[in-house]
C-alpha positions in Angstrom: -65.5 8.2 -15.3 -64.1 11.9 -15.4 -61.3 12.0 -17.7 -58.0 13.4 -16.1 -57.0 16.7 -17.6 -53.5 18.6 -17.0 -54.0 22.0 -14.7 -51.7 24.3 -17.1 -54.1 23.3 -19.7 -51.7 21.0 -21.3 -49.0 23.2 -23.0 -45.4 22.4 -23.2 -44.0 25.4 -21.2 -40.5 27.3 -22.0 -38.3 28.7 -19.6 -36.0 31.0 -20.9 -33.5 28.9 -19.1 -34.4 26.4 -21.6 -33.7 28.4 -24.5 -30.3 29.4 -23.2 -29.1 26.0 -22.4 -30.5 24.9 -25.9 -28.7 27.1 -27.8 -25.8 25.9 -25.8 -26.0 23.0 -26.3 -26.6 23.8 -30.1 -23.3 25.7 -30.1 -21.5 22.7 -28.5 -22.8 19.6 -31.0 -21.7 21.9 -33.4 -18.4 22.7 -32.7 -17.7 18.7 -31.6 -18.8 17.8 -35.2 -16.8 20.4 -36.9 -13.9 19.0 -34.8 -14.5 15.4 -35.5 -15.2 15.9 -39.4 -11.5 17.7 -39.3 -10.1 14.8 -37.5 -11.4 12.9 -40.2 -10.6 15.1 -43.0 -14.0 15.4 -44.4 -14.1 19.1 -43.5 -16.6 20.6 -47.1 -19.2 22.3 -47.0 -21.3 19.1 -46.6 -20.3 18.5 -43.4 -20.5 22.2 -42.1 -24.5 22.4 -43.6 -25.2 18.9 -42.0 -23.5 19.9 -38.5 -25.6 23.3 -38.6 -29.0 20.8 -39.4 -28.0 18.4 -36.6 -27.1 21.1 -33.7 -30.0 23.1 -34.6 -32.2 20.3 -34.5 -30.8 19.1 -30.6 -30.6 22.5 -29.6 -34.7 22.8 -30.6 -35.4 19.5 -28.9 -33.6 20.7 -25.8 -35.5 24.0 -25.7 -38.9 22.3 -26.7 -38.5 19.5 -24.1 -36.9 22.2 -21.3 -34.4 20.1 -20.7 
């Protein structure tokens, strides 16, 4: 039985679209934590360095995904 292989050789592609809208996204996640760790009053620089890590990290998923 022939195994079934992908045509584009099997790489995730990335539109530049992609990228845009991820570092959007990026940008957005972190200013709604940054806003919500105010609200809460836990605004260190704990909460800054983890809302970069978390943004970043959906922003990279978005772009890698091409969402």
């Amino acid at each position: 039985m022939a195994a079934l292989t992908p045509l584009d050789g099997g790489g995730i592609k990335t539109s530049r679209a992609s990228l845009f809208g991820g570092i959007a996204v990026a940008i957005g996640v972190f200013v709604l934590w940054q806003a919500l760790a105010r609200d809460l009053g836990v605004g260190n620089i704990a909460s800054l360095v983890s809302g970069a890590v978390v943004s970043g990290a959906i922003g990279l998923w978005i772009w890698r995904a091409d969402l």
